[in-house]
N, C-alpha and C positions, 0 to 999 in steps of 0.2 A: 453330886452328879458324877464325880470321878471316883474313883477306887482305889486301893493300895492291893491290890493280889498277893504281896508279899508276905503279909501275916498273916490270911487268912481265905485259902481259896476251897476250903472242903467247909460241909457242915458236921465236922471230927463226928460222925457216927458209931455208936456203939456195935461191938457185933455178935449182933441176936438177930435171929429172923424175923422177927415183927419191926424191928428196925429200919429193916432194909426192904421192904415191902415197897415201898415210894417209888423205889429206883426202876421198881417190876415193870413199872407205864414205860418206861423208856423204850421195851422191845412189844410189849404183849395189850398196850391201851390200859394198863390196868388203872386201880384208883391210885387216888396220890393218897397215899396214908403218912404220918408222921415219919419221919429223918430222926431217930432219937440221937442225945448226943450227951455231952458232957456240960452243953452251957444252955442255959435257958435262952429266948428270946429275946434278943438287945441288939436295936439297930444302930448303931453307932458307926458312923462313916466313918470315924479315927482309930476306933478300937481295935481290940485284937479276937473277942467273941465269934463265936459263928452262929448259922442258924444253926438249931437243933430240933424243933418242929417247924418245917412247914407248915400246917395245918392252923399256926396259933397268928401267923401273919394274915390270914383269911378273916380269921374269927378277930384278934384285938388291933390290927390295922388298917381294915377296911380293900385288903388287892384283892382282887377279884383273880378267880379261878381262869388260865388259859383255854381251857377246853371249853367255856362257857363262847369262843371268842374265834375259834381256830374256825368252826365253820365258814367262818364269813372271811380269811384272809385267802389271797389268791394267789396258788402258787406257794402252800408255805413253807418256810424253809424245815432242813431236818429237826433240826434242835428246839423247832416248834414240835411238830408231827411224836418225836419222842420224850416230852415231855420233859425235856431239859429247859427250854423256856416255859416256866408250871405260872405264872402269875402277870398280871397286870393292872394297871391304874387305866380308867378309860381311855380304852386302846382301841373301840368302836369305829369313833372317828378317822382313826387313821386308816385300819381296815376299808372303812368304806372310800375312803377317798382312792386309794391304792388301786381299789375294785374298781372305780367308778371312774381312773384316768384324771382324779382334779390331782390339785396342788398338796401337797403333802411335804415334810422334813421328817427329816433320821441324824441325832446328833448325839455323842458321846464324848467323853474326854479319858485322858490319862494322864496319871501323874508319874512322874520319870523320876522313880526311886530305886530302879534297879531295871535288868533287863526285859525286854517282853517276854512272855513264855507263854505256854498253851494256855493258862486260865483266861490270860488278855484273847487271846484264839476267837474265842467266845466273842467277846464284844466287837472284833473287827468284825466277824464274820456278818454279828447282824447292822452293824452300818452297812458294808456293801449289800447284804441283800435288799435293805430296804432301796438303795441307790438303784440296783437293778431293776426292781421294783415301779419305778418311777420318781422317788421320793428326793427331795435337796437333801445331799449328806453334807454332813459336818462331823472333821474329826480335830480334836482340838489338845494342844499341851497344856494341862492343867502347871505351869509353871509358877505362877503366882503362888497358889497351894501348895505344891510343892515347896517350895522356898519359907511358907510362915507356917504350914502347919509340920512337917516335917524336919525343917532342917536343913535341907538341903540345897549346895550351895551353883551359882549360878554355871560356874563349869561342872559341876557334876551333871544338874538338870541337861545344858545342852549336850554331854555325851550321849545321856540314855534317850534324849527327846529325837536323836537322828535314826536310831537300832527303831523305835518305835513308828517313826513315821515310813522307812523303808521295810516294814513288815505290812501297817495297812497297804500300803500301795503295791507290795511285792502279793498280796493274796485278793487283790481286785479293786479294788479303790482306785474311782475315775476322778484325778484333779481337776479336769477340763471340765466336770459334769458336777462337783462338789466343789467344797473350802475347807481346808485345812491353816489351822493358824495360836498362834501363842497366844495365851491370855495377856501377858505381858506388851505383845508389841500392837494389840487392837485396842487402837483410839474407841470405836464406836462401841466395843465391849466396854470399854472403861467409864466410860461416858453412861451407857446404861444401866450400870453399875449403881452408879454416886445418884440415879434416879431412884431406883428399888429399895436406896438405902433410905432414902424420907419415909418410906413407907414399914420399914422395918425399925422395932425397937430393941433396946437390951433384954427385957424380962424374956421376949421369945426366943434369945440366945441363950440364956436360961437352961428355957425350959426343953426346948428340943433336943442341945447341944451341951447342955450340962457345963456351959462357960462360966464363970466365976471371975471377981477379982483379979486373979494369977494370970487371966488367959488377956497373951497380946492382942494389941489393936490388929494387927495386919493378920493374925490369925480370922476375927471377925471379920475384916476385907474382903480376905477370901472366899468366906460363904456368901456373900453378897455378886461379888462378882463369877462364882459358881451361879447362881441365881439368875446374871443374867447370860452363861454361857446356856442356860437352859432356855431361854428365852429368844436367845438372839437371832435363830430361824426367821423369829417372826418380823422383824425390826423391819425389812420391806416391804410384808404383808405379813396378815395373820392366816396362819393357816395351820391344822393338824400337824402334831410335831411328834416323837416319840422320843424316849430316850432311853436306850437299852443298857440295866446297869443290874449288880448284883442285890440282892435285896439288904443290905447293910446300907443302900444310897436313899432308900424309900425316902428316912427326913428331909434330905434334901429336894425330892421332888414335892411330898407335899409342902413345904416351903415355898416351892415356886410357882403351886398354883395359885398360894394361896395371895401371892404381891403380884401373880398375872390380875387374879380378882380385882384386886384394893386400885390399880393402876387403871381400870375401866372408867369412863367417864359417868357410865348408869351399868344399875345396877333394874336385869326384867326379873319379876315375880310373879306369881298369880295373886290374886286380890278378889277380897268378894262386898268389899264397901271403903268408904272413905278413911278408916283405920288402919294400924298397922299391925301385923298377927307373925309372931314367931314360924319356923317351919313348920314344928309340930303344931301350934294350932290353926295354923293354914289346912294344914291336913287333916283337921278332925271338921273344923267348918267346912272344907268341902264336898267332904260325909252328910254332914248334918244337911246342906245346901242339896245334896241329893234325894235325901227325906222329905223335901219341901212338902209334898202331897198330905204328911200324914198333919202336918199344925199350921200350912199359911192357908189363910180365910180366902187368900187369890193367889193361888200355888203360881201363876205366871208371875207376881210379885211379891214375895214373900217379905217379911220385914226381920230386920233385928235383932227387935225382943221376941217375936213370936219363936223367934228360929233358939231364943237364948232361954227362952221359958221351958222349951221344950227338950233343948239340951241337961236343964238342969234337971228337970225331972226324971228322963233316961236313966234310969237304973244300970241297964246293961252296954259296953260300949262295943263290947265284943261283936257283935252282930252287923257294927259300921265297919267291920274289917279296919278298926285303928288302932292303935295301941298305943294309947297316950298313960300317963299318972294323974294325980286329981288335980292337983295343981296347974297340969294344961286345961284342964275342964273347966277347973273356976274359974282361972284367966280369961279364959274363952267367954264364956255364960257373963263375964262383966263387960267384955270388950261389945260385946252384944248388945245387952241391958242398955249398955249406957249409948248406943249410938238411935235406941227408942224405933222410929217408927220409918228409916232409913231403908229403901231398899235394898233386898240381899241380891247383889249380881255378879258374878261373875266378871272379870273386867282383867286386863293384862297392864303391868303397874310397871313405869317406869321412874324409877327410883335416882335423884341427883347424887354420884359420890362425889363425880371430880371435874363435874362438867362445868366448861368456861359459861359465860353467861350466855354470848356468841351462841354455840353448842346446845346449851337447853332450848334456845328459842329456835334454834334451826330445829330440832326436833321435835316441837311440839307443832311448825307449821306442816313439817313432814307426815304425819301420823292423819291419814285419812279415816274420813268417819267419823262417829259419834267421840269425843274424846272431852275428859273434864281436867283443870289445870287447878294443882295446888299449890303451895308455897317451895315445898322439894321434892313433887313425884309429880307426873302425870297418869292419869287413867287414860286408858283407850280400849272402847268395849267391841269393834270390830278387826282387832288383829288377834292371833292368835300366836303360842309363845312363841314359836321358830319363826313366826314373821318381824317379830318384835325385836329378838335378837339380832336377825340380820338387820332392822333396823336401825339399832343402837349404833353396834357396829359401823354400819355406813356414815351416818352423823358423827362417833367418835373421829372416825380416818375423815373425812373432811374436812373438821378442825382442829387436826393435828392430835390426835390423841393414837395410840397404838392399836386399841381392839382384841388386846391380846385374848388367845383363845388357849384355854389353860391344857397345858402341857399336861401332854401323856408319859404311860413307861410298860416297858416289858423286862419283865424279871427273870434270871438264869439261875439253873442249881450251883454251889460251888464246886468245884472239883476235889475230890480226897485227894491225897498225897501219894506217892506211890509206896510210901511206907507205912502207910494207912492210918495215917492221922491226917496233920492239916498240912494243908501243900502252901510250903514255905521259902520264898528265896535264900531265906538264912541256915535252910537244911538243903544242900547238892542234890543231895536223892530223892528226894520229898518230890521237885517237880523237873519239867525238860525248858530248858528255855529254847527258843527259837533262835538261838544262837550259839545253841550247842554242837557239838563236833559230831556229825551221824553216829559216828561210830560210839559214841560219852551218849546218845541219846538210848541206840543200842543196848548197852550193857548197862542203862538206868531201868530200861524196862524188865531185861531177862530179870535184874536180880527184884523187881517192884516185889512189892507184898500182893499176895491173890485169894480167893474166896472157894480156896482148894480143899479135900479133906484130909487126913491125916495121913492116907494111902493111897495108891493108885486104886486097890480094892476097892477100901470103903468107897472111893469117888464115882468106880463103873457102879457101885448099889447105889450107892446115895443119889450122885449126881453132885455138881460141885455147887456152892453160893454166888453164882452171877450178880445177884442184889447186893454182894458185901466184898465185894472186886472191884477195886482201882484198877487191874488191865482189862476188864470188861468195859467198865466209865469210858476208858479210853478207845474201844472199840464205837461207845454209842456217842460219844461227843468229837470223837473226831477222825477215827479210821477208818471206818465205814464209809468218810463220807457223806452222799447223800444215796447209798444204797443200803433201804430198810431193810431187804429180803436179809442181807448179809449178816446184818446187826443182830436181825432177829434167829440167823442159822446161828451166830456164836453163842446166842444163848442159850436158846434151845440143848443143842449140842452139850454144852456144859449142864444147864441141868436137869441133862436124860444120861447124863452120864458117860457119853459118847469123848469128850473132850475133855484129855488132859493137861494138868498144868505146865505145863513142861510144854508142848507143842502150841498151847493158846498162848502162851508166852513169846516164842520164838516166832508164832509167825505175828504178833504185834508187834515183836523186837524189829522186825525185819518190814512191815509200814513204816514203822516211826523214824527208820535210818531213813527209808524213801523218802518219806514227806521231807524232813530236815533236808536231805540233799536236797531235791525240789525247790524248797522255799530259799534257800540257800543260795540257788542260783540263781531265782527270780529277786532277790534282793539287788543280787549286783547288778541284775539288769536295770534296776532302777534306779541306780544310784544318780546316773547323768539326770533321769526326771525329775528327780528331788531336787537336784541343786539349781534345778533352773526354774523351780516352782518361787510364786511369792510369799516364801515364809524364810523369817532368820530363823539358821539353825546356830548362832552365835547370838548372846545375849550381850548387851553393853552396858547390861548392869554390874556392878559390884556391891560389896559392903556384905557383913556377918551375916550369920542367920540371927531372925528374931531368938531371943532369949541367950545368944551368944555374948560373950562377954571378950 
């Protein structure tokens, strides 16, 4: 859920022009095509990789496309609109809730390995917008992390954890309206922690996180108690959460939906008889359960076998709009067969994972209507799924259970570097921090690498490469603003040829001192707010880092 920006905030892009096509949407809507790069796709929240297609986090991770999603957000911010935020994890819910005035959370973290800079930019930006929004913000010091999976020690963490907290707050972050807080000094984080942890085992530290033998205990801690910084919005209701992180965080999100899941007391499904059916063949039976007409002797009550005779005969599957392999089919046709002369109904299943006994019985007097009781589900054949949900839910929160409702995400492009590779705190010119001297931010940008031609000639024919410009990047993710038109004249402009590199430089040079003075001085305004907020920016821990000797 937290990020190191320090190794890795560009996805190191090659530079060809079918390369840099992606970047095109940022001014013009265009498509997101491939980011190519130098490293294939590896999400590793510790690593030093970047993305290098977009396009394969769609296809072999399952984030769903931003634009599929923007329609429905109100008000969205820029870095949505251009295509810098390109992806999400079921981000529906929170849209709607935003839209709709209900209860919603917006929460992120940072780890404090060096100072803030504009790639972190990014991430405060969309906590406060969701905060303005309506939503409960949360910004949080991933300290803990810090300390076992880095290194890094507890004076060092509170240096950079104070630069970090007076940048969100200096660029809009309402603490009277939000929480900000160290993983280290919150009891109830810890606390939900050592909960998520029964539910987690070693094999899927494994396998997600590629842990082994070598790797410390407190390194594993921290993904655990990352897990429940994603979570903790919900600790006094559940409600739509988001978490805005660079797509290098994805395992950790899917991780947290996946022990939100495991933590529910029941678990709703659809169901079409007293058995239990995989997803997929949930989905091919309720195909077939659609077909009734063509093989039940009383289509208002179809049976079974009738429904399993007829499945197996089905030659073609294509036609139920399903796409199973054969092996869901025979599963299927036996799970059928063998339940004989059973009718096929429809029915909404609520399934026991973790529910006290208390809890099941209160649920099953709650469920009005027709409803049949088994050994570890119940069937109820007049609710429908969203009824059923909010009624789990209501039963889990009345005896004590969470209800969590699985955390969402919105995903950011990385930033290139200004030296046009990857933007690195361990290279000076690579990025700006937010704490650099206007004038040091200045003369990082005159001298940045640009998407220029060889000449000013060649540039008025050609037109220059906008798509493969780090001082472009920095017009559409942060100079601009939230004025499109602008974003879109700099590009324009550069590739019609109109705009030199030399003057598109100088006058970002001449933003970028702006903003730095700006933030600069909204820092020290904040400084009295910081110190009277309730968060230690002194830790009273000691001791090595893991793996120190």
């Amino acid at each position: 859920m937290t990020r190191d920006h320090d190794a890795r905030d560009s996805d190191d892009r090659a530079p060809d022009e079918s390369a840099r096509e992606d970047e095109k949407r940022l001014t013009d809507g265009g498509t997101d095509d491939a980011a190519a790069g130098a490293d294939d796709v590896a999400l590793d929240p510790w690593g030093s990789s970047a993305v290098s297609d977009y396009r394969k986090l769609f296809e072999e991770f399952g984030i769903g496309e931003f634009d599929d999603v923007l329609p429905e957000v109100p008000n969205p911010h820029y870095l949505m609109r251009r295509g810098v935020i390109f992806g999400h994890r079921d981000y529906e819910p929170v849209a709607r809730a935003l839209r709709e005035g209900e209860d919603a959370a917006v929460l992120s973290g940072f780890m404090p390995t060096g100072d803030p800079h504009i790639g972190h930019k990014l991430v405060f930006d969309e906590i406060i917008w969701h905060q303005q929004q309506g939503a409960d913000a949360y910004g949080l010091i991933a300290d803990l992390e810090a300390h076992a999976a880095r290194g890094m020690t507890w004076s060092e963490i509170d240096e950079h954890a104070r630069d970090y907290l007076l940048s969100l707050l200096a660029l809009g972050f309402d603490p009277e309206e939000g929480e900000l807080y160290r993983q280290s000094d919150n009891r109830e984080l810890q606390d939900l922690a050592f909960e998520l942890g029964s539910k987690a085992n070693f094999s899927e530290f494994q396998g997600i996180y590629g842990f082994d033998g070598e790797t410390n205990v407190s390194h594993m801690q921290s993904v655990v108690t990352q897990m429940a910084d994603i979570l903790y919005p919900q600790l006094e209701e559940p409600k739509p959460t988001v978490i805005p992180v660079g797509p290098d965080q994805d395992p950790h999100v899917r991780f947290a939906r996946d022990l939100a899941a495991r933590m529910r007391f029941f678990k709703v499904t659809e169901a079409y008889a007293s058995f239990e059916l995989t997803d997929a063949e949930r989905a091919l039976v309720a195909a077939v359960y659609d077909e009734r007409e063509q093989y039940a002797e009383e289509p208002d009550r179809p049976r079974c076998e009738e429904a399993g005779a007829w499945l197996a005969a089905h030659a073609d599957l294509d036609d139920l709009g399903v796409v199973v392999g054969d092996d869901v089919r025979e599963s299927a046709v036996e799970k059928l067969n063998n339940a004989g002369m059973e009718p096929l109904r429809p029915r909404v299943r609520f399934l026991d994972a973790n529910a006290t006994e208390a809890a099941f019985e209160g649920l099953i007097e709650a469920i009005d209507g027709e409803k049949r009781r088994y050994e570890e589900h119940v069937d109820a054949f007049d609710l429908d799924v969203a009824d059923a949900e909010e009624l789990a839910r209501e039963i889990e929160l009345d005896h004590g259970g969470y209800g969590f409702v699985p955390p969402s995400s919105i995903y950011h492009r990385f930033m290139t570097g200004l030296t046009g590779g990857k933007m690195s705190s361990s290279i000076p010119a690579s990025h700006i921090s937010l704490l650099d001297d206007p004038e040091e931010g200045y003369d990082k940008v005159k001298a940045a690498t640009t998407g220029g031609r060889e000449t000013a000639e060649k540039q008025r024919e050609l037109g220059g490469k906008a798509d493969e410009c780090p001082v472009y990047e920095l017009y559409a993710y942060l100079l601009a603003g939230d004025d499109d038109e602008f974003a879109k004249e700099v590009y324009d402009e550069c590739v019609g040829g109109e705009r030199l590199c030399g003057g598109c430089k100088e006058q970002a040079a001449e933003l970028m001192r702006e903003f730095l003075e700006d933030h600069q001085e909204k820092r020290e305004e904040v400084e009295d707010l910081l110190d009277d907020l309730d968060i230690s920016l002194t830790s009273s821990r000691r001791g090595v880092a893991p793996g120190d000797e």
